[in-house]
Residue, then its C-alpha position, 0 to 999 in steps of 0.5 A: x501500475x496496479x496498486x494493490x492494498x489488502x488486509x492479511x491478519x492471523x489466519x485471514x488470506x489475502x482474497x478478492x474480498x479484502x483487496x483493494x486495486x488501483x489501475x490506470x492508464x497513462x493516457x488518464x493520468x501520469x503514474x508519477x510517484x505523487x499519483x503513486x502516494x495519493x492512491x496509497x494514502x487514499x488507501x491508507x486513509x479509506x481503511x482507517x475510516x473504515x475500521x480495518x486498523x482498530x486491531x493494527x499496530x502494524x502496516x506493511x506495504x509490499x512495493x516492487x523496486x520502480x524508482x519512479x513510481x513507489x520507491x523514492x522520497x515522495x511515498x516514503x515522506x507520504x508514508x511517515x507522514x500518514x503514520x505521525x497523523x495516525x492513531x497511536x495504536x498504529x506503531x510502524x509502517x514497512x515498506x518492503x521491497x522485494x528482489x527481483x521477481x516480484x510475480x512471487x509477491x502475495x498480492x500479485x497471486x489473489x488474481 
């Protein structure tokens, strides 16, 4: 699993410099949907502390289709919840699931 967590605003491009990357083994930790929400919301959180979102009204999260791991109730919940304690700047939060094929996502090119 690499979670993968950037800030893409205007014309300011996903790079090495604003991309934050989780990995880890299964022999270290399960990769359950819990380890899952924790890592984004630690993510989520960490940027808000930071300042990332002052400008923000919107987060998108872009996830690939892993049952399991990032498409199911826990994140999901995870995800409103965080939005509810949020700053009321912060107006929704997608959560974006491409087709098959998810090599093609912005993410995976900054590598």
């Amino acid at each position: 699993l690499t979670a993968v967590a950037g800030v893409s605003c205007g014309s300011k491009a996903l790079s090495r410099e604003n991309v934050s990357i989780y990995t880890w083994s299964e022999n270290e930790v399960s990769k359950s949907s819990n380890e899952v929400a924790s890592a984004i919301f630690k993510e989520l959180q960490t940027r808000l502390d930071n300042g990332d979102f002052n400008d923000t009204h919107t987060i998108r999260l872009v996830c690939d289709g892993c049952g399991g791991q990032n498409k199911n109730t826990i994140v999901l919940t995870m995800c409103l919840n965080w939005l509810a304690c949020s700053p009321s700047r912060i107006k929704r939060m997608e959560l974006v699931y491409p087709i098959t094929g998810h090599s093609f996502m912005p993410s995976d090119r900054v590598f």
